[in-house]
C-alpha positions as a printed Julia matrix, in Angstrom:
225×3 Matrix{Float64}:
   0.0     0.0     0.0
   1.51    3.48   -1.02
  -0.58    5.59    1.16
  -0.32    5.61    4.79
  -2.69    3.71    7.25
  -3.67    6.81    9.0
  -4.54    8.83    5.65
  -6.39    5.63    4.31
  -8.75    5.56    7.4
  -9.1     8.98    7.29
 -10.1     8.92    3.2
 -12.21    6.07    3.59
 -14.1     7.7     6.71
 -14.49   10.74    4.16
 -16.1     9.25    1.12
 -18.23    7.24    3.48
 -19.65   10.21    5.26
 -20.07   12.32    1.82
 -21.65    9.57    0.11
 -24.17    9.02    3.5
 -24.46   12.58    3.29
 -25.14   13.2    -0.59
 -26.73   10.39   -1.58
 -30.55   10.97   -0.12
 -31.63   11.9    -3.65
 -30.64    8.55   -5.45
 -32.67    6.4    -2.1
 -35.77    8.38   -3.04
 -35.25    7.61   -6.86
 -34.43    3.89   -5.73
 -37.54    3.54   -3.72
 -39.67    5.53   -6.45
 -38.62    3.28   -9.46
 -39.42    0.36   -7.54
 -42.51    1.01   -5.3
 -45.2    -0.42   -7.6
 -43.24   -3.61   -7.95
 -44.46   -6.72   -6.07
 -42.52   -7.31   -3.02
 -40.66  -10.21   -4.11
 -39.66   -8.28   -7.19
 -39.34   -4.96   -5.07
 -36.18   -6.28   -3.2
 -34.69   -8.04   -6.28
 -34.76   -4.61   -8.32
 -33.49   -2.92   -4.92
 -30.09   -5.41   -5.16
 -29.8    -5.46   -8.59
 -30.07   -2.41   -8.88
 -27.64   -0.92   -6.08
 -25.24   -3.05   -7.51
 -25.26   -1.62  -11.13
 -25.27    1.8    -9.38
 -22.29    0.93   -7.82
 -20.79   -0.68  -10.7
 -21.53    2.9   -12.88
 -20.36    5.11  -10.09
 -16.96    3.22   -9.47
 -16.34    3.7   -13.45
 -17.57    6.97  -13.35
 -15.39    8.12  -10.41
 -11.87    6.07  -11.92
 -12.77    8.31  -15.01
 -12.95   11.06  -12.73
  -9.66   10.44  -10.76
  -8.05    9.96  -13.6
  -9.11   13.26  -15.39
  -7.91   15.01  -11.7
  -4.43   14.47  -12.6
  -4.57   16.69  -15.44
  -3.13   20.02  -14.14
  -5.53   22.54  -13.83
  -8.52   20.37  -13.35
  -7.54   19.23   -9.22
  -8.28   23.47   -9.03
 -11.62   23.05  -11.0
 -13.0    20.53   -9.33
 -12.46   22.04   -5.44
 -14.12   24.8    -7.09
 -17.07   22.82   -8.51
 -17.48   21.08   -4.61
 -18.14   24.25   -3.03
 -21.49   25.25   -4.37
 -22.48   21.46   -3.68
 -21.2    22.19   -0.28
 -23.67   25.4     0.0
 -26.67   23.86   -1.67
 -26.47   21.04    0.62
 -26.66   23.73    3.82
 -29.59   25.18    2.1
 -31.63   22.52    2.49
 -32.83   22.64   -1.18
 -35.83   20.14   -2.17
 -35.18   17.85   -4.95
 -38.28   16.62   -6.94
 -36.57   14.03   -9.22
 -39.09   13.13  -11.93
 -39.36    9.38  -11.58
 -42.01    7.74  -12.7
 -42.57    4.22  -10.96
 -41.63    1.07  -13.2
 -44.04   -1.43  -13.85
 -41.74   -4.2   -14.38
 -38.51   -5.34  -13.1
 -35.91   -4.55  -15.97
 -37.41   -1.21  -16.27
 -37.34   -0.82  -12.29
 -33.85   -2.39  -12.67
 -32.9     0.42  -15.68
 -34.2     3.65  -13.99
 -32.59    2.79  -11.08
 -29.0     2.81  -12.72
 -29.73    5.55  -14.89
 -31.09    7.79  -12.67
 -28.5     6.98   -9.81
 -25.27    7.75  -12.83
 -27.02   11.03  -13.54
 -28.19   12.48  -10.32
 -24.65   11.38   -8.26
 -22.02   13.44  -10.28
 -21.69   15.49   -7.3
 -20.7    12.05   -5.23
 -18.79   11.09   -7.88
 -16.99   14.52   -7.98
 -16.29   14.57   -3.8
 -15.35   11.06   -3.55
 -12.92   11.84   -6.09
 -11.12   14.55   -4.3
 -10.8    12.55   -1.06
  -9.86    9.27   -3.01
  -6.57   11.53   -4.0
  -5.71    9.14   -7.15
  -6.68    5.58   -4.96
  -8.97    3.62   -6.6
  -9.26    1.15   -4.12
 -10.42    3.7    -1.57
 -13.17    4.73   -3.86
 -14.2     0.83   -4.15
 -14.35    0.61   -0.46
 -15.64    3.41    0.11
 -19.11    2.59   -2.05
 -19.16   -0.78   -1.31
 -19.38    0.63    2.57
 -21.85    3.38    2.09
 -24.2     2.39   -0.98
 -25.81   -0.04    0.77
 -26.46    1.97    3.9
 -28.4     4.51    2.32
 -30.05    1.72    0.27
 -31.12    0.03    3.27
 -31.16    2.68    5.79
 -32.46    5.85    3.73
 -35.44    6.32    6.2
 -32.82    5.98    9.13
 -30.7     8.6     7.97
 -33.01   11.04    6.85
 -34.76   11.49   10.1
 -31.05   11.32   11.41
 -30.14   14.2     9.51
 -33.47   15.78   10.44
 -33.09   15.08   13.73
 -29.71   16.12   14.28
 -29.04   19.13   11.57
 -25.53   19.53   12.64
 -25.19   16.09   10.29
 -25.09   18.02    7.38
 -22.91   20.79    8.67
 -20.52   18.08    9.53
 -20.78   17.13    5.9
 -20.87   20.22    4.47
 -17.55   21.04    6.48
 -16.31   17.63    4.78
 -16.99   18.66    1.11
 -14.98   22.29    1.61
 -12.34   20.5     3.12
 -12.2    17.87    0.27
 -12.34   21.36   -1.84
  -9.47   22.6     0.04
  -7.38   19.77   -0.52
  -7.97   19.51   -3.86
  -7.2    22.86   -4.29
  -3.57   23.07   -2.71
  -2.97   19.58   -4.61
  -3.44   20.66   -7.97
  -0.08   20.83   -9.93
  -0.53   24.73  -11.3
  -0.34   26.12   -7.28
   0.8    23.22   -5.19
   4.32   24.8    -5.37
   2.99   28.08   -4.1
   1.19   25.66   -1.02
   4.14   23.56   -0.73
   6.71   26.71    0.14
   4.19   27.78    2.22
   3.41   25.12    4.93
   0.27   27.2     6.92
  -1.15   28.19    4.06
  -3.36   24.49    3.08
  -4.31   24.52    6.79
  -5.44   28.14    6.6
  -7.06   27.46    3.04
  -9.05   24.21    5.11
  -9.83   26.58    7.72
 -11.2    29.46    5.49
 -13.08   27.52    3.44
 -15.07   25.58    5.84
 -15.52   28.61    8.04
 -17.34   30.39    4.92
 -19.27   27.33    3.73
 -20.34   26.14    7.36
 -20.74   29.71    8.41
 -22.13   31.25    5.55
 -24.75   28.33    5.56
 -25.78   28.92    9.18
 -26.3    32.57    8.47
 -28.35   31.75    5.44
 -30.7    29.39    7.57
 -30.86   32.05   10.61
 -32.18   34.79    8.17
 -34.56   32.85    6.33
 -36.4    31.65    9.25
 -36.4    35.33   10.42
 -37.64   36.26    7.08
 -40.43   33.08    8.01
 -41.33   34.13   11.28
């Protein structure tokens, strides 16, 4: 293994907590595509199902690591995380249109289409905290797919429950952006000369996100009240 045990834990605990965290969307569509299913065929389309999703994401995200490595694009793509961060603090309602299958391949189809095209912002943030190992993204899917296949309704009235869940992974996806950010090849020199400057980047960015966020929320139920 080329990475060290304590970073490995500490990447794998990432993706698992941003793909817990960002995956609510693609439970609903799972659920949706296969509620008018019989029950025997519900839970078949359910596995089935999960496991093309993983199979699609995994690709997806190897694509994605590998396209990271181009210089420029390790910059980008912290960039692109940080409005994913600040949606996810605004609490914004997704309606995906999914209409429920009638039989299992179609069940079986929507699920793995619809999962590939609403998780690009997974794919993107697992990415980041993979930093180039595949076999942390792997893992790290095979770990949390199934728990928010299984236990959607758990988390979300976690997360409901508890709101400082999503700050907690807000403050994850700003400091995958941060990392990104002082890795890419075009200003990692300027980072690496300058030790404080990645923390203080971390620090900055989560500060806005997580504070910006919590400002947002305060003001709008001001604006409510």
């Amino acid at each position: 293994m080329d990475i060290p045990v304590t970073d490995f834990l500490s990447g794998l605990f990432a993706i698992v907590l941003l793909d817990l965290v960002l995956a609510g969307d693609n439970a609903i569509v799972i659920a949706l595509a296969a509620r008018n299913l019989p029950p025997h065929l519900q839970k078949k389309a359910i596995f089935w199902g999960t496991f093309g999703a993983v199979a699609v994401r995994v690709a997806l995200t190897g694509i994605v690591v590998y396209l990271l490595k181009l210089p420029g694009l390790m910059l980008a793509g912290g960039l692109l995380l940080l409005p994913i961060a600040w949606k996810l603090l605004k609490h914004d309602e997704h309606d995906p249109d999914i209409t429920p299958a009638s039989g299992f391949w179609a069940a079986l189809r929507t699920i793995v289409v619809a999962d590939a095209l609403m998780g690009m912002d997974n794919v993107l943030a697992i990415a980041g905290a993979a930093k180039g190992h595949m076999l942390l993204v792997v893992l790290g899917l095979l770990i949390s797919i199934p728990l928010v296949v299984w236990g959607s309704t758990l988390i979300l009235k976690l997360i409901n429950r508890f709101p400082a869940v999503i700050y907690i992974g807000a403050a994850a996806i700003a400091w995958t952006a941060a990392r990104m950010i002082t890795h890419d090849h075009l200003v990692s020199p300027w980072f690496d000369a300058r030790p404080w400057a990645p923390w203080t980047l971390d620090a900055l960015l989560v500060l806005a996100v997580c504070g910006g966020g919590w400002l947002w929320q305060r003001r709008s139920v001001a604006r409510t009240a």
